[in-house]
Short mmCIF file of the C-alpha atoms (twelve columns), coordinates in Angstrom:
data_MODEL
# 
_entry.id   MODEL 
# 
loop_
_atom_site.group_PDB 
_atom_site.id 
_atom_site.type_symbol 
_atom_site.label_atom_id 
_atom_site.label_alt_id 
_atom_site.label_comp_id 
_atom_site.label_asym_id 
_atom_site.label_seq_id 
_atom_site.Cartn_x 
_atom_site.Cartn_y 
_atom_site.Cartn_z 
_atom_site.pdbx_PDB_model_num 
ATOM 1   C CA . UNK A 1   145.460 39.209 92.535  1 
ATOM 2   C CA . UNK A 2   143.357 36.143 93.559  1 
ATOM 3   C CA . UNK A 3   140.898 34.894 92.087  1 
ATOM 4   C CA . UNK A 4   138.640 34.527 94.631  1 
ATOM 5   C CA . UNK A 5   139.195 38.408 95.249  1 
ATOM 6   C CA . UNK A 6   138.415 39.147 91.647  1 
ATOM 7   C CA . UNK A 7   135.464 37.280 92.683  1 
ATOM 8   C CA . UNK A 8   134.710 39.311 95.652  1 
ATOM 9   C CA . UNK A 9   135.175 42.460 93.820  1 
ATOM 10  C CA . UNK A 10  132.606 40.985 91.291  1 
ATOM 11  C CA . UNK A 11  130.056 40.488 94.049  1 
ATOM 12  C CA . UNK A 12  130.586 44.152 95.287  1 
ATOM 13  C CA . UNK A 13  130.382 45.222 91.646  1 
ATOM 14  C CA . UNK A 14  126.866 43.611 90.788  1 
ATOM 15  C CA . UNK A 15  125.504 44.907 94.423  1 
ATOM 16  C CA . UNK A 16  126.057 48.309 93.616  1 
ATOM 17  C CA . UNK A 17  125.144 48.136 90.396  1 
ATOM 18  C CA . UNK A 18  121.739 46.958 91.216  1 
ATOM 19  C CA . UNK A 19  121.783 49.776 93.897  1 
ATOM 20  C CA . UNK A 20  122.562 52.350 90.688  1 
ATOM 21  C CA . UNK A 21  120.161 50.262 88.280  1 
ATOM 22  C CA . UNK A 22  117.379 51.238 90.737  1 
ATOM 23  C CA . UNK A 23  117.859 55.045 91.051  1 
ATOM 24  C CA . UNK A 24  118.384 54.996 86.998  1 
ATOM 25  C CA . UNK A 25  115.200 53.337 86.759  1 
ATOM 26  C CA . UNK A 26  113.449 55.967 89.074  1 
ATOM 27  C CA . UNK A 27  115.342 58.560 86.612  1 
ATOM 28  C CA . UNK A 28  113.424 56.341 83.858  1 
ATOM 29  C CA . UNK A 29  109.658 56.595 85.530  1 
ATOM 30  C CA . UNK A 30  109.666 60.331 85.422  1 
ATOM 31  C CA . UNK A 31  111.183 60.801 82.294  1 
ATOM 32  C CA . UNK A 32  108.944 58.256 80.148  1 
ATOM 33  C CA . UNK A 33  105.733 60.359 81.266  1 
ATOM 34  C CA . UNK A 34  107.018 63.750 81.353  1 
ATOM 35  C CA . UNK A 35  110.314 64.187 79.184  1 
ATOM 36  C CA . UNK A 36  111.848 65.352 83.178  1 
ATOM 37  C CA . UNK A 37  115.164 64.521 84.478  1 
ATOM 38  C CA . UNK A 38  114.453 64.695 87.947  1 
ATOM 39  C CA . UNK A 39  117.811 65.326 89.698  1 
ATOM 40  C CA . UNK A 40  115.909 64.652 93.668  1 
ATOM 41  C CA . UNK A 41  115.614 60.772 92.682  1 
ATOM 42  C CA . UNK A 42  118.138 60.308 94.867  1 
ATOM 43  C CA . UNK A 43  116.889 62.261 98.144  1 
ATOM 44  C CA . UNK A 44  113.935 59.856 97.559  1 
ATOM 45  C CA . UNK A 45  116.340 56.940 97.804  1 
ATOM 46  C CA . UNK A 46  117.509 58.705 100.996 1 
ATOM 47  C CA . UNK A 47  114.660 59.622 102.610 1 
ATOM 48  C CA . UNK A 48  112.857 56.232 102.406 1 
ATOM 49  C CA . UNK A 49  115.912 54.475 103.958 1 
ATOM 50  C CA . UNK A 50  115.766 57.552 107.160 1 
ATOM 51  C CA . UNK A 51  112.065 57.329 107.565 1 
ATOM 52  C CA . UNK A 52  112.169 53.378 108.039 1 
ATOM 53  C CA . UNK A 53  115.117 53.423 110.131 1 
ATOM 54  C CA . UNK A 54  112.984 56.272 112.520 1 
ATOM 55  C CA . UNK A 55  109.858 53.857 112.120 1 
ATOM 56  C CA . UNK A 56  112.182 50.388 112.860 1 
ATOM 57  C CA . UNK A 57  112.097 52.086 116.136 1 
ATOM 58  C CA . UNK A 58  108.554 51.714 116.684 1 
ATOM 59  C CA . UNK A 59  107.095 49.204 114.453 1 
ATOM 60  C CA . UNK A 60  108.014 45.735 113.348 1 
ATOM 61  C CA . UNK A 61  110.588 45.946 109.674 1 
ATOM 62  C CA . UNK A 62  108.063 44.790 107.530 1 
ATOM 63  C CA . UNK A 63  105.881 47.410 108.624 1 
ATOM 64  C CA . UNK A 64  107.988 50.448 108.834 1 
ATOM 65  C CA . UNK A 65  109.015 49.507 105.028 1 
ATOM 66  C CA . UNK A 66  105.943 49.781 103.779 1 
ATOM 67  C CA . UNK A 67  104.937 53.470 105.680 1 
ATOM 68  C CA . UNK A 68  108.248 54.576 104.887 1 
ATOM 69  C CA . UNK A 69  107.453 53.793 101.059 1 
ATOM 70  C CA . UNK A 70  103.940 54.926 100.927 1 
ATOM 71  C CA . UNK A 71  105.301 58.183 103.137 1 
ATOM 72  C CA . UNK A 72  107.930 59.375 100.325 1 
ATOM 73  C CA . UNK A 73  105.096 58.120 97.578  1 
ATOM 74  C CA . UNK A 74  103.213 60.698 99.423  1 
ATOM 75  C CA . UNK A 75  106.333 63.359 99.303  1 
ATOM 76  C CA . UNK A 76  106.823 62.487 95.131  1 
ATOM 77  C CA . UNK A 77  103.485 63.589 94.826  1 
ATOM 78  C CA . UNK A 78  103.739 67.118 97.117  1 
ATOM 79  C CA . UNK A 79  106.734 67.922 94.840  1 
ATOM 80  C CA . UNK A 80  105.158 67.598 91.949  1 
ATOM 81  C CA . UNK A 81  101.919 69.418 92.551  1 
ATOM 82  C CA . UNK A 82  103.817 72.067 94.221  1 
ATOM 83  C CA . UNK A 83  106.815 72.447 92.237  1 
ATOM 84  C CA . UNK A 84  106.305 70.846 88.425  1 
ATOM 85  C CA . UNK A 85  102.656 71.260 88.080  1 
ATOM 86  C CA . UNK A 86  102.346 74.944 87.517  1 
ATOM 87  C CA . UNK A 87  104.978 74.841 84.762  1 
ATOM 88  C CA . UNK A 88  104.026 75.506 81.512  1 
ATOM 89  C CA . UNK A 89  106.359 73.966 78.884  1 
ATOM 90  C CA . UNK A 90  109.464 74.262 80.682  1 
ATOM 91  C CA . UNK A 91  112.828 74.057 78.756  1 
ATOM 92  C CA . UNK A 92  115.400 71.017 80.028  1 
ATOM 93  C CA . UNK A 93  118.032 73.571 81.546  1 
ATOM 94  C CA . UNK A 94  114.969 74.999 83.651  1 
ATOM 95  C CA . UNK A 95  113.813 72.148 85.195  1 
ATOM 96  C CA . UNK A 96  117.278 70.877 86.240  1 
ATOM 97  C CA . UNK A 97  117.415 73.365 87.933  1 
ATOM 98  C CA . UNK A 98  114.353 72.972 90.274  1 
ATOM 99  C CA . UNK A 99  114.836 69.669 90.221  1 
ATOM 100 C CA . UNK A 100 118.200 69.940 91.836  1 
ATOM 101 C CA . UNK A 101 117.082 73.251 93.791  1 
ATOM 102 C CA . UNK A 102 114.623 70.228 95.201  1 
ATOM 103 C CA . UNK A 103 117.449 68.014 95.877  1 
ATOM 104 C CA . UNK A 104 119.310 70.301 98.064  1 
ATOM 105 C CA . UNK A 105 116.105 71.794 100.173 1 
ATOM 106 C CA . UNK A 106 114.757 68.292 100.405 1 
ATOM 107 C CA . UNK A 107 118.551 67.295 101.659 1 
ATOM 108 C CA . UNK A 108 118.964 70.262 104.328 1 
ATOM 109 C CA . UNK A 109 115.523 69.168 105.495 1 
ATOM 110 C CA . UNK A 110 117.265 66.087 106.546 1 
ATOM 111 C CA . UNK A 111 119.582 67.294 107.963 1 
ATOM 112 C CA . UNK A 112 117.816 69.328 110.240 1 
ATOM 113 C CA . UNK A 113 115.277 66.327 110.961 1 
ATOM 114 C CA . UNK A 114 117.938 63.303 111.565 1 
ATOM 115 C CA . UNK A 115 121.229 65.048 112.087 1 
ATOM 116 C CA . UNK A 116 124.665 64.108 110.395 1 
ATOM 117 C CA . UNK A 117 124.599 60.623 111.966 1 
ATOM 118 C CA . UNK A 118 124.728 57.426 109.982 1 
ATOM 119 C CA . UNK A 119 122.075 54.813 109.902 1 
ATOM 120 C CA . UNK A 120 121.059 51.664 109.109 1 
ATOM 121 C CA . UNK A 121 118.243 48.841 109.086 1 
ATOM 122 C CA . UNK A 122 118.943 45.284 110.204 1 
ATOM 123 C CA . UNK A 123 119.288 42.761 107.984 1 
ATOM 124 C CA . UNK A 124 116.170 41.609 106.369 1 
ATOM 125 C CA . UNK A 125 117.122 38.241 106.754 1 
ATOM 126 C CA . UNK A 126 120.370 36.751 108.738 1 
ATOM 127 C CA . UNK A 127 123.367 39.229 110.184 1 
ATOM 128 C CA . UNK A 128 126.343 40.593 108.964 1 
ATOM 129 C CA . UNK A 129 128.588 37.399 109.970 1 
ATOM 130 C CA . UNK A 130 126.084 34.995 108.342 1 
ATOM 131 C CA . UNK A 131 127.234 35.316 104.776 1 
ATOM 132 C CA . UNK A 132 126.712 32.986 102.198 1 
ATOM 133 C CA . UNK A 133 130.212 31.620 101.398 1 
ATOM 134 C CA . UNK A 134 131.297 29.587 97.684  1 
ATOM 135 C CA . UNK A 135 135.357 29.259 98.365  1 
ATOM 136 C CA . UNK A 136 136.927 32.421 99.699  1 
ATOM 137 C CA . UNK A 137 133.747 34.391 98.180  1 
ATOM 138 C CA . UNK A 138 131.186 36.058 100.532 1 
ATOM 139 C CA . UNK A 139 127.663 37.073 99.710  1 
ATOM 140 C CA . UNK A 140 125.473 38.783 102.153 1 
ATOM 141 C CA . UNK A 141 121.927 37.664 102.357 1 
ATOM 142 C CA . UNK A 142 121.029 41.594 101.602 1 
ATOM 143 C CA . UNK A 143 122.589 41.393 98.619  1 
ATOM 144 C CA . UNK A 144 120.226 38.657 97.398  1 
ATOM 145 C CA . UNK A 145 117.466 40.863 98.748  1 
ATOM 146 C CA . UNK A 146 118.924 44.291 96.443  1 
ATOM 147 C CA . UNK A 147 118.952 41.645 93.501  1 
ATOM 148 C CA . UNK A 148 115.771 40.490 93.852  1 
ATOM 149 C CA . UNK A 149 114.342 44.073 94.361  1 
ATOM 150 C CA . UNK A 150 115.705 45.752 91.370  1 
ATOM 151 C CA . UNK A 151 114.925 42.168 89.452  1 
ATOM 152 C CA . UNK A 152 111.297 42.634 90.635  1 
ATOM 153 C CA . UNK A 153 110.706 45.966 90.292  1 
ATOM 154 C CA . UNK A 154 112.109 45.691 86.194  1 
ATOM 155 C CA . UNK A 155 109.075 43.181 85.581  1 
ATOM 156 C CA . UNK A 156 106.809 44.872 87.230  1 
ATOM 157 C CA . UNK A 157 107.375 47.983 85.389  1 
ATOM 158 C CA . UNK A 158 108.004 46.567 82.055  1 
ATOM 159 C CA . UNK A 159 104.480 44.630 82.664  1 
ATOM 160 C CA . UNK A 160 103.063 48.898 83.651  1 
ATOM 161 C CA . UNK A 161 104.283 50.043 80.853  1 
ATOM 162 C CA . UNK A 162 104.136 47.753 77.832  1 
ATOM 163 C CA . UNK A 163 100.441 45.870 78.986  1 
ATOM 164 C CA . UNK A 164 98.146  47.922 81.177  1 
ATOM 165 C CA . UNK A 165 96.186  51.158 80.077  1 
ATOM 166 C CA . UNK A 166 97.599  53.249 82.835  1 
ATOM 167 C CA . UNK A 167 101.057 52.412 81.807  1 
ATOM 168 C CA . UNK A 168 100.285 53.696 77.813  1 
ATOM 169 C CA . UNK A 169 98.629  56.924 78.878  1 
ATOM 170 C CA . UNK A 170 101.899 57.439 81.215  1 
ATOM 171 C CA . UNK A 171 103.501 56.909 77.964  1 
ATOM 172 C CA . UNK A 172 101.525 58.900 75.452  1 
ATOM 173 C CA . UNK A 173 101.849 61.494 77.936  1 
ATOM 174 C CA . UNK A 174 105.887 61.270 77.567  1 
ATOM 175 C CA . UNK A 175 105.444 61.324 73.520  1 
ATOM 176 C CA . UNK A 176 102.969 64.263 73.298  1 
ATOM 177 C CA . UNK A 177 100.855 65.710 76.387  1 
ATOM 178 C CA . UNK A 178 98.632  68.274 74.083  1 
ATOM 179 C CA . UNK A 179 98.068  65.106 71.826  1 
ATOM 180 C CA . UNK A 180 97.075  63.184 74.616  1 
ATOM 181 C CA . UNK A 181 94.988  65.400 76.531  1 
ATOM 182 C CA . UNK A 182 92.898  66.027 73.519  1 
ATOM 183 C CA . UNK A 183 92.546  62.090 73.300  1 
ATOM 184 C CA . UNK A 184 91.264  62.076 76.807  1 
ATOM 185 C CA . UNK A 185 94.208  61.395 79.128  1 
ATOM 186 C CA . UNK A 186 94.302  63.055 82.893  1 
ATOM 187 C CA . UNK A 187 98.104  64.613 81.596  1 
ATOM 188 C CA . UNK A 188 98.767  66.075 85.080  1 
ATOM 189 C CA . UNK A 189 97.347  63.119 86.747  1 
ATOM 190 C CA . UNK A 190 99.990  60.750 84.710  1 
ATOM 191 C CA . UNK A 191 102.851 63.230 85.565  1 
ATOM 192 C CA . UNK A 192 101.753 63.105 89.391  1 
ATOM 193 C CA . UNK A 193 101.672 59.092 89.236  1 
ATOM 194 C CA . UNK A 194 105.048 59.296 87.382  1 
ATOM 195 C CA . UNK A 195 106.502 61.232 90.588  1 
ATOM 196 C CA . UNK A 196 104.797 58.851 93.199  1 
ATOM 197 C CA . UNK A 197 106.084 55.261 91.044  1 
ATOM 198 C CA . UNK A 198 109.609 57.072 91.133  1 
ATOM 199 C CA . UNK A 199 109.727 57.936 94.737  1 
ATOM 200 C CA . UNK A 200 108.732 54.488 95.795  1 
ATOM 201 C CA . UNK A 201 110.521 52.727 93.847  1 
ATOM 202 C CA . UNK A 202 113.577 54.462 95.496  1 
ATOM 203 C CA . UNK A 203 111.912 54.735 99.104  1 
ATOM 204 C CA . UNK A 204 111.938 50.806 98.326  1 
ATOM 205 C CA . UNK A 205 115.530 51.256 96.984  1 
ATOM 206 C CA . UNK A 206 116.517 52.784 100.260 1 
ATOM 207 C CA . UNK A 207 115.245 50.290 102.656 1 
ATOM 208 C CA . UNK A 208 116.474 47.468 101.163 1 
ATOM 209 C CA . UNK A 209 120.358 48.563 100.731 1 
ATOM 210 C CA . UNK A 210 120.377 50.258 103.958 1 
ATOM 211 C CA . UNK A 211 121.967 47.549 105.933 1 
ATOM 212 C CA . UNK A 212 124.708 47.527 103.606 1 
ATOM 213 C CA . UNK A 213 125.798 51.036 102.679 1 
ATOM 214 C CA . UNK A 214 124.360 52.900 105.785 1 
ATOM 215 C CA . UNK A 215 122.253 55.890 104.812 1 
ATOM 216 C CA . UNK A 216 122.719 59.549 106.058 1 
ATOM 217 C CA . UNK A 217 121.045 63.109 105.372 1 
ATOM 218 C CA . UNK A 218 123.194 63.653 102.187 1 
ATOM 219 C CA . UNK A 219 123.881 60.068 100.975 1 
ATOM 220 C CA . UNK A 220 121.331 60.382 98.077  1 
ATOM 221 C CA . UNK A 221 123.734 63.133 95.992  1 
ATOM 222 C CA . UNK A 222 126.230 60.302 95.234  1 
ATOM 223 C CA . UNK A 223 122.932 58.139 94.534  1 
ATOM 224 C CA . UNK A 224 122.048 60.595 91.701  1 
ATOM 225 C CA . UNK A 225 124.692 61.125 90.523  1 
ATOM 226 C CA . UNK A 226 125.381 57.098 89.851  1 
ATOM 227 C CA . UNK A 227 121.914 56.530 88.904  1 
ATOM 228 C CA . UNK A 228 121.953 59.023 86.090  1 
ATOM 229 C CA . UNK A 229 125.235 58.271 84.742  1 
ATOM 230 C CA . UNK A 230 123.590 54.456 84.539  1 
ATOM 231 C CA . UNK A 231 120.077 56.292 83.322  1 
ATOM 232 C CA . UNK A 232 122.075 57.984 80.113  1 
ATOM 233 C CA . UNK A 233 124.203 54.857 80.013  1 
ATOM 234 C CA . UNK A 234 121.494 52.542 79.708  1 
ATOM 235 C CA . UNK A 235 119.282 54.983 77.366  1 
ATOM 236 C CA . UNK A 236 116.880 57.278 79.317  1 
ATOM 237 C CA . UNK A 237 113.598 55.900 80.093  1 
ATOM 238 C CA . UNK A 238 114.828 52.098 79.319  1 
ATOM 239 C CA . UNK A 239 114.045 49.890 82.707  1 
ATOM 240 C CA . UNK A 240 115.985 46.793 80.813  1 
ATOM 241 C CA . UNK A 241 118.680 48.747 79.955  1 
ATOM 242 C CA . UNK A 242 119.212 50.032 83.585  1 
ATOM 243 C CA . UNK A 243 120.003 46.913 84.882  1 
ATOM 244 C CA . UNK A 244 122.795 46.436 82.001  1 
ATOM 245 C CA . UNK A 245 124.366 49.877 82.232  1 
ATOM 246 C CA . UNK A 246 123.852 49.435 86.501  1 
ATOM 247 C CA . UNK A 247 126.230 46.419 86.274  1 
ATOM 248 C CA . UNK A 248 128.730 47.654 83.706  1 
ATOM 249 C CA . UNK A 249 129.114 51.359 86.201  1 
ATOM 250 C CA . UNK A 250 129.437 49.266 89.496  1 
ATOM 251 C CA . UNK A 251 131.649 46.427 88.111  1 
ATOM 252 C CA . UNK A 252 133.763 49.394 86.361  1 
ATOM 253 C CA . UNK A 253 134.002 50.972 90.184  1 
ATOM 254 C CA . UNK A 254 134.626 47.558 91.417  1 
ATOM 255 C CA . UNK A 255 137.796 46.546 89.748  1 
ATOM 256 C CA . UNK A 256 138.347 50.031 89.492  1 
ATOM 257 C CA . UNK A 257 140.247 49.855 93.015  1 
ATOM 258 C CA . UNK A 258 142.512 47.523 92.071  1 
ATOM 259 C CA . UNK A 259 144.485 50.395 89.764  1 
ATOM 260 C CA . UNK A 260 143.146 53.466 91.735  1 
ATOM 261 C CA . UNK A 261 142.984 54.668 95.349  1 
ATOM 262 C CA . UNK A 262 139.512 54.042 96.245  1 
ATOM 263 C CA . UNK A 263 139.013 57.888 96.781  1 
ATOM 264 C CA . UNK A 264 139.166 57.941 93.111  1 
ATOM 265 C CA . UNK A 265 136.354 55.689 92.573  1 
ATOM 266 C CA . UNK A 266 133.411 58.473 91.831  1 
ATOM 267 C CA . UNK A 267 135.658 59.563 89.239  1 
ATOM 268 C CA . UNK A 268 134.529 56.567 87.339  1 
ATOM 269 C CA . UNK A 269 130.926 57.510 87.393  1 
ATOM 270 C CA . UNK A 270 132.030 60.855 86.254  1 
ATOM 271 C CA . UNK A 271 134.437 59.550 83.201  1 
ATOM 272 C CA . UNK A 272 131.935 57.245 81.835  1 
ATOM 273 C CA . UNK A 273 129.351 60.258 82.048  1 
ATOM 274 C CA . UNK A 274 131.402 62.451 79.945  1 
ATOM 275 C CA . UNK A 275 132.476 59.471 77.537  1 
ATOM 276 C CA . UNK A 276 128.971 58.445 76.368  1 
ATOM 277 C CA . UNK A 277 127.739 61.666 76.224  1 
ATOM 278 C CA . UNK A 278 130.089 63.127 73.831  1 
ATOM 279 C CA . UNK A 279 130.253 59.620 72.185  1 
ATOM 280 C CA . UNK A 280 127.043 57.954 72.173  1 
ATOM 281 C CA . UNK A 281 124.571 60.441 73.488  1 
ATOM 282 C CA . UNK A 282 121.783 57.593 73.079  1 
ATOM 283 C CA . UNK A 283 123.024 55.250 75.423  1 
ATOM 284 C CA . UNK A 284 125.172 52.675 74.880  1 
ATOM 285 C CA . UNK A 285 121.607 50.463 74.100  1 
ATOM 286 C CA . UNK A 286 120.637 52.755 71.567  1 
ATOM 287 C CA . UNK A 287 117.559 54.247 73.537  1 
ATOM 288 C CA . UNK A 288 116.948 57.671 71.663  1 
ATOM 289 C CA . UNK A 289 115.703 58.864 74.736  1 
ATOM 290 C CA . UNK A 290 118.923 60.702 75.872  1 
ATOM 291 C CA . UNK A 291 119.342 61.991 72.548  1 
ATOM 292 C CA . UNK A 292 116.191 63.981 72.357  1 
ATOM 293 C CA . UNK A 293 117.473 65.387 75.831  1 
ATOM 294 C CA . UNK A 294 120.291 66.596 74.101  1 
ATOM 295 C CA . UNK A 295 118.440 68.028 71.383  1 
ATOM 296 C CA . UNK A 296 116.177 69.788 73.469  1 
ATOM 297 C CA . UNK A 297 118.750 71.282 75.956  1 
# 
């Protein structure tokens, strides 16, 4: 092997981890103000990248970006004032399961909508053929677009949480709801805001690496799956972490071809899973998010 194709495969590797960093981080939202692991991350992720390809149609791509975000923000919220809301103290194992119940109606859905075909946006910024070359190494201009997406979207929520009043009461919420209801805090209204950040965050997610990996009705399964082996990986609830445990899962898959058929690659996702959660069930940047999710379960 090269190593301007160790290269290449390094490229792939930090694209897709940035893909997975941003569905972890979704994952992350949800869980700091409600202690929920919301398995449907990744139909948002799926549905923002459908609804802007439909809208691309119609309206100029800046424009059909920003409806197709604020259109899923709208769908986060129905699901959680229709499905989450009413719960009273659910257990762990009860909400995966409507939160993956979600996942499939919110897939089928889809289906039914757009079909089995495959889709994509254009390019935000040049074409497929005008890739940014160093040697034998190509970089698509989308990829610096998924970079600086998931490199914004950290700052802006480390900035939410850690400095503005909104952010803490999203937090306090997370730590203890009866504690922070009694100090004043709208607890439902933080747990609907928690669902709306997470779904477009991943709408945004969607439209940006759409030109790269295509997007169809059931494309946002694999999504959650990657995202919340990176989520656990990373420490639940950690935005900073995401990023790390996003590059370490899609460099891992990256280089992973080079010793396994590439139909083996999910398996990856799936080993590492298993590995830190029998190993290090607090993430491997000591977040004791994921452990209290163990303890709870």
């Amino acid at each position: 092997m090269t190593i301007d194709l160790f290269l290449q495969y390094l490229v792939a590797g930090v694209t897709y981890g940035a893909i997975y960093a941003i569905v972890a981080i979704g994952f992350g939202i949800v869980y700091n103000a409600t202690g929920i692991i919301n398995f449907a991350q990744g139909e948002f992720v799926m549905l923002g990248g459908m609804i802007a390809v439909t809208l691309q149609g119609l309206l100029p791509l800046p424009v059909a970006v920003v409806l197709a975000v604020l259109i899923t923000m709208g769908v986060g919220a129905l699901v959680e004032i229709l499905f989450i809301r009413w719960l009273d103290h659910p257990t762990v194992l009860r909400m995966i399961v409507i939160t993956m119940g979600l996942s499939i109606g919110i897939r089928e859905i889809a289906l039914v909508v757009w079909g089995e075909g495959v889709r994509s946006l254009p390019y935000f910024t040049g074409d497929a053929v005008s890739a940014l070359s160093v040697g034998d190494v190509h970089v698509s201009p989308q990829v610096l677009w998924v970079l600086g997406a998931v490199a914004l979207i950290a700052l802006f929520l480390m900035f939410f949480f850690g400095r503005t009043r909104l952010g803490r009461q999203m937090r306090a919420c997370a730590a203890n709801r009866d504690a922070a209801r009694l100090c004043g805090i709208d607890a439902k209204g933080m747990v609907t805001l928690s669902f709306v950040l997470a779904a477009g965050i991943g709408a945004l997610a969607g439209c940006v690496v759409s030109p790269i990996t295509y997007v169809q009705y059931d494309s946002g399964t694999n999504l959650a799956l990657k995202g919340f082996t990176v989520a656990v990986l990373g420490g639940l609830g950690n935005s900073v972490a995401a990023l790390g445990g996003g590059l370490i899962l899609g460099i891992l898959e990256s280089l992973s071809i080079l010793v396994l058929p590439a139909a083996y690659k999910d398996v990856v996702a799936i080993a590492i899973l298993l590995l830190i959660l029998v190993f290090r069930p607090a993430g491997v940047f000591g977040n004791a998010a994921t452990a209290r999710l163990q303890e709870h379960a």
